[in-house]
C-alpha positions in Angstrom: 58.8 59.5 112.9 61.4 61.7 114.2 61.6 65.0 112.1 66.0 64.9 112.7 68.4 62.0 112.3 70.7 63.8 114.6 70.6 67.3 116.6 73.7 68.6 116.8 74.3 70.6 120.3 77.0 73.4 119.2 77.7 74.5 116.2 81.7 74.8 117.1 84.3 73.3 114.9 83.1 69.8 115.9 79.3 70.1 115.4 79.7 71.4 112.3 82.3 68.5 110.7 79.9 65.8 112.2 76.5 68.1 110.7 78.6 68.1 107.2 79.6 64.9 106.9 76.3 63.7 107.8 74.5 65.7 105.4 76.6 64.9 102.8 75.2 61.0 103.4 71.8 62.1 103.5 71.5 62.7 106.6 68.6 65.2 108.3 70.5 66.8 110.8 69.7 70.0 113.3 72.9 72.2 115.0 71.4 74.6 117.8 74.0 76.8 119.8 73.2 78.8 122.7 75.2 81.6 121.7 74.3 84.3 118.9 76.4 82.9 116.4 78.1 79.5 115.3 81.9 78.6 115.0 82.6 77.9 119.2 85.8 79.3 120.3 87.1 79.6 116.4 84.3 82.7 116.3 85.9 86.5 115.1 84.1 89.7 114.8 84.9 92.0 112.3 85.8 95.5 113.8 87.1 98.0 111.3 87.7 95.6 108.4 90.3 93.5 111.2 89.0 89.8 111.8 89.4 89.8 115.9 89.7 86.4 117.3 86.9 86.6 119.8 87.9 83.7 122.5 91.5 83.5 121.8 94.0 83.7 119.4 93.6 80.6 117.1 96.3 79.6 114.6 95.6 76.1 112.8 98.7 74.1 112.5 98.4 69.8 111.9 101.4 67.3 111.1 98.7 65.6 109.5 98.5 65.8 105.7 94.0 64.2 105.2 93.0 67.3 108.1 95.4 69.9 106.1 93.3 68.6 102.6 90.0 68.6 104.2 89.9 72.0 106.0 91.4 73.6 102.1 88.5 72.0 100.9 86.5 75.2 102.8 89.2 77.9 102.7 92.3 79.2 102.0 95.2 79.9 104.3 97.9 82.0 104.1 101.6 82.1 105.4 101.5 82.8 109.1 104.0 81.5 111.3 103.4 81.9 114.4 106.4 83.3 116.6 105.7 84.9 119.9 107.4 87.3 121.9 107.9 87.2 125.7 108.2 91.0 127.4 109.8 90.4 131.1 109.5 93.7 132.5 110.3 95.3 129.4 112.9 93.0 128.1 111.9 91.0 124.9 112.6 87.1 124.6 111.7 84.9 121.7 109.5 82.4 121.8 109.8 79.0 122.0 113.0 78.9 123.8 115.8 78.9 120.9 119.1 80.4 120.4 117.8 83.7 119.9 116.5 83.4 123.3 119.5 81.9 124.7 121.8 84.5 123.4 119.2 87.7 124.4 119.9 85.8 128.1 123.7 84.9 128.1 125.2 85.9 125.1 125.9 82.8 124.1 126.1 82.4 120.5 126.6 78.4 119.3 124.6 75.3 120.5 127.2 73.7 122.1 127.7 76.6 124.6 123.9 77.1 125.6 123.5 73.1 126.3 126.4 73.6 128.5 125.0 76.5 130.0 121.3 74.7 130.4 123.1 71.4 131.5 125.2 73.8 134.1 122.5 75.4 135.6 120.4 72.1 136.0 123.4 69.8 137.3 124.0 72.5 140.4 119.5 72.2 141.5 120.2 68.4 142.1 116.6 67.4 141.1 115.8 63.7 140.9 112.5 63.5 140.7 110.2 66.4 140.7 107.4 67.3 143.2 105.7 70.1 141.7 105.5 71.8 138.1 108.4 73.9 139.7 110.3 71.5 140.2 109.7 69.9 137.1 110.3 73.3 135.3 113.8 73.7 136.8 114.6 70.2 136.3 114.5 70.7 132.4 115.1 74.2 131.3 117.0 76.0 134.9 116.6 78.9 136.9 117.1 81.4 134.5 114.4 80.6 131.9 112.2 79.6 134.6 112.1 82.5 136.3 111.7 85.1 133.6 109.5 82.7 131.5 107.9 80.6 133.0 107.1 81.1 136.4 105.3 84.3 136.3 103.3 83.4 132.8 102.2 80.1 135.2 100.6 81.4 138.3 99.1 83.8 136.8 97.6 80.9 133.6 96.5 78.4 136.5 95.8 80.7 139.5 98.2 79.2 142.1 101.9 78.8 142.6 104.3 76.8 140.6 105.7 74.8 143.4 101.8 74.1 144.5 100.3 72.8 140.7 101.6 69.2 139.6 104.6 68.3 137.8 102.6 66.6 135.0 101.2 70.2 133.7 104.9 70.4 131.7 105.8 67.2 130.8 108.0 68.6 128.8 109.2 72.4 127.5 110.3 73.0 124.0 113.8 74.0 123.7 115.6 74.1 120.2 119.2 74.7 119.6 118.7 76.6 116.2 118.3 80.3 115.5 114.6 79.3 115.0 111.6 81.1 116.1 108.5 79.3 114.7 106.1 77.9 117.6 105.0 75.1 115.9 106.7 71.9 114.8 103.6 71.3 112.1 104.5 71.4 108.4 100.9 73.1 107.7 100.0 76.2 109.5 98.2 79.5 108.5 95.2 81.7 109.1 92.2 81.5 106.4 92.5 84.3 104.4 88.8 84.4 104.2 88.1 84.5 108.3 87.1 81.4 110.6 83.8 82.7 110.0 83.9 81.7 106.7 85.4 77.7 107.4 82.2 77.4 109.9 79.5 78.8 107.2 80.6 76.4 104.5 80.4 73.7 107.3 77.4 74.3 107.4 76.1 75.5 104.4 72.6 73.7 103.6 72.1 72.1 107.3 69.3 74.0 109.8 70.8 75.7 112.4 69.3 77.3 115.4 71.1 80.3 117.2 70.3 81.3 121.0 68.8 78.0 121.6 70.1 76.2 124.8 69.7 72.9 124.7 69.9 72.1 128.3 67.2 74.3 129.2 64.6 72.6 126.5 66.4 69.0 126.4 63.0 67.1 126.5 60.9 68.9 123.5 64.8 69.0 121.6 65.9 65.5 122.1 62.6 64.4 120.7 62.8 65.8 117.1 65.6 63.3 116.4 67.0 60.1 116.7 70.4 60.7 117.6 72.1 63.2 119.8 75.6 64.4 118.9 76.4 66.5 122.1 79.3 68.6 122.0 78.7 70.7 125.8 79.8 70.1 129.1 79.4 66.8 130.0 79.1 67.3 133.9 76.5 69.7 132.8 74.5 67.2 130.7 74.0 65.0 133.5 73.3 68.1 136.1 76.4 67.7 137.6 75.5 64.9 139.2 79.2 64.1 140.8 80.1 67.4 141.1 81.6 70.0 138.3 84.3 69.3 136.3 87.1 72.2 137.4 88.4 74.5 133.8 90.2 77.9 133.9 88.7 80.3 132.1 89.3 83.6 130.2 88.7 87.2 130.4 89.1 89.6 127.2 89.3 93.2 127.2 89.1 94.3 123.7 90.2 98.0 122.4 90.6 99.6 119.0 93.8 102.1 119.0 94.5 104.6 116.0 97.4 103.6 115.1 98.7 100.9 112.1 100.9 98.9 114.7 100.8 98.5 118.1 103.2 96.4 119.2 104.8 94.8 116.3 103.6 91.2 116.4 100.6 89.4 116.6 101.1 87.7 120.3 102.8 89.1 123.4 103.2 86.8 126.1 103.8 89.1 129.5 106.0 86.3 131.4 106.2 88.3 134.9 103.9 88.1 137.4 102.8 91.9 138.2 101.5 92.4 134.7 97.9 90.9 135.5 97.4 90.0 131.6 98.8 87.0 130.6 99.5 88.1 126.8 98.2 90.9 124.0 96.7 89.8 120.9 97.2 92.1 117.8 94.7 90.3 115.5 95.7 92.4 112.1 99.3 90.4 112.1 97.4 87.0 111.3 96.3 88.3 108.2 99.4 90.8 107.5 96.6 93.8 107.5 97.4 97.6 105.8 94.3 99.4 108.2 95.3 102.4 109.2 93.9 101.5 112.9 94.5 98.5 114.8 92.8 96.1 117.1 94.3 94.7 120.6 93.3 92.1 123.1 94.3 91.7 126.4 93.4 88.4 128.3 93.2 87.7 131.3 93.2 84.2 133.1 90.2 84.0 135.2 88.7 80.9 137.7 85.7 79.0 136.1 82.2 79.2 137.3 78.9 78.8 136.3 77.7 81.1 133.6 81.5 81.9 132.6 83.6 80.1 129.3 85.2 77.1 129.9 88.5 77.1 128.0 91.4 74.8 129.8 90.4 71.6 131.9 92.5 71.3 134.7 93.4 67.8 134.5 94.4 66.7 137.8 93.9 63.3 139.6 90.8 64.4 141.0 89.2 65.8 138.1 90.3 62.7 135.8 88.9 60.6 138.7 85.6 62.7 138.5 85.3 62.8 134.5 85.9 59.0 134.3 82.3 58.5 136.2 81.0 60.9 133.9 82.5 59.6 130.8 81.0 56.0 132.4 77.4 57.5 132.4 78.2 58.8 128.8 79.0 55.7 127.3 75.4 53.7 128.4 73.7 56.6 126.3 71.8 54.6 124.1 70.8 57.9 121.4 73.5 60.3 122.7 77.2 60.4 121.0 79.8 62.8 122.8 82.4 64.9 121.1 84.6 67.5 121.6 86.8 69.4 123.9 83.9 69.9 126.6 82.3 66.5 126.2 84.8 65.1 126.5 87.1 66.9 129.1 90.2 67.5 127.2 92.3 70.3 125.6 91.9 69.9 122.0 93.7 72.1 118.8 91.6 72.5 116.3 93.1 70.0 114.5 92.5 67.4 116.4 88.9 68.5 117.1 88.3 67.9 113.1 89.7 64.5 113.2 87.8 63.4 116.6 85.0 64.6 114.8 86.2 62.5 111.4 86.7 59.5 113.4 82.9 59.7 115.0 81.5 60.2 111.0 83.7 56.7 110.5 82.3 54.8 113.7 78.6 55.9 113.0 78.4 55.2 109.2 80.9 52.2 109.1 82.8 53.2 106.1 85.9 55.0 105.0 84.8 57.6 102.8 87.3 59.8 101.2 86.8 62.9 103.2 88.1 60.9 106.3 90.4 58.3 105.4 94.7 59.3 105.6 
């Protein structure tokens, strides 16, 4: 008899749905992570009383009402909107592009005269179809915004110039004609008032989980204790990159505490040109509208992926798709492996959409709708 119905490899926001869902059938279930604490990428410290997003600024947003019920099952979030700014050398431009921006740029002041402007700019480029994400850039925002907002912010994100990364990187940009400056389109968004932290621990609350434990490194003596597998890592990596690796960008945080109550005013700063070398600052106290007398900044820095390093962004071009479709063929003859999650299963994921992948795994394993899943 195995002494598990399923291990659980990482205890990120994924591993932890699928381990409490599964427990709350019944289930025996294990979660090992190799680093020194659960939660993934949705991890903070706490550094003088300020929750500090550890990987990342993460603000949960969802259009989608069952994910917005379950996670307030856990915690409580509060108001935060989440409106970046864009510095330029020094010049400040809301964010996403909106008739605050358009104005700061051209003075323009009604709708009607920045489509014109937009439409203006585009019509003179004469771009049919577009090559490169340059050319795609121009084709649907211009010159101007491309040049102090998106171009520098770009090569600097993916390591390489704009005219040589593909067009399909921005499908689309997100312009808005209103005096509006909300990132998000979602009607739920917020920060839990009580910390990520405190989501993850009720996750798990009452299922065993094993810190510093890598399962790649004790796979035989692991995989035997239980029946099922839910693997959550990188999936090249699971099968010793057989193929090859899998290409990601990754990160690079430098974290500083500074006395003072406010920094720079906002929680994110996006630095848009290209001799800044960070791509944005983090001022974690504005999630949760803090009163310390200090505050906490993070500056992040795009990096290339290698071994050893975080994987954060899959770069999803024709090669890579090619070369994660003969891992994801591998995957699916597992007999007692399940894969889930943004690593697994080589896409970019919000954390939204990581609960409900890991939702809709909880409905195809137990063949039911149970309440915590269904819309």
């Amino acid at each position: 008899m195995k002494t598990y119905d399923y291990l659980v490899v990482g205890a990120g926001l994924f591993g932890a749905v699928f381990a409490h869902e599964a427990a709350a059938r019944g289930r025996k279930c294990l979660v090992i992570d190799k680093r020194d604490h659960p939660g993934g990428n949705v991890y903070c410290d706490v550094i003088e009383g300020i929750h500090v997003h550890t990987y990342g600024a993460h603000i949960f947003h969802t259009g989608k009402e069952h994910i917005w019920r379950y996670v307030n099952r856990f915690v409580t979030f509060n108001h935060y909107v989440n409106s970046p700014i864009a510095n330029y050398n020094g010049e400040i431009y809301n964010l996403p592009f909106n008739m605050n921006t358009f104005n700061k740029l051209w003075g323009v002041v009604t709708p009607d005269e920045a489509q014109r402007k937009i439409a203006g700019q585009i019509a003179r480029l004469g771009i049919e179809t577009p090559r490169n994400l340059e050319e795609q850039a121009l084709m649907l925002v211009g010159p101007d915004i491309y040049e102090k907002l998106i171009k520098g912010y770009t090569e600097k994100q993916w390591g390489r110039p704009c005219d040589q990364l593909p067009a399909f990187i921005i499908r689309r940009l997100p312009v808005r004609y209103t005096y509006d400056n909300n990132y998000f389109n979602d009607p739920h968004q917020g920060i839990p008032k009580e910390g990520y932290n405190t989501l993850v621990e009720k996750l798990l609350d009452g299922v065993e989980t094993r810190l510093g434990v890598d399962f790649l490194e004790d796979r035989q003596a692991l995989q035997a204790q239980a029946e099922t597998v839910v693997y959550t890592g990188m999936v090249d990596a699971f099968y010793g990159y057989r193929f090859g690796e899998l290409e990601y960008r990754s990160l690079r945080f430098e974290t500083q505490v500074l006395p003072t109550s406010n920094y720079q005013g906002n929680a994110v700063v996006n630095y848009t040109d290209a001799e800044t070398p960070y791509t944005r600052i983090i001022e974690h106290k504005h999630f949760l509208f803090g009163e310390q007398e200090s505050t906490v900044v993070t500056r992040e820095y795009p990096a290339g992926w290698e071994r050893g390093t975080e994987a954060y962004y899959p770069v999803g071009d024709e090669r890579n798709k090619a070369l994660y479709a003969r891992y994801q063929a591998l995957a699916e003859q597992e007999p007692h492996v399940l894969f889930g999650g943004r690593l697994a299963e080589y896409r970019y994921y919000n954390m939204d959409q990581v609960i409900e992948s890991a939702l809709e795994m909880v409905k195809r394993v137990f063949g039911e709708n149970a309440s915590a899943v269904k819309p």
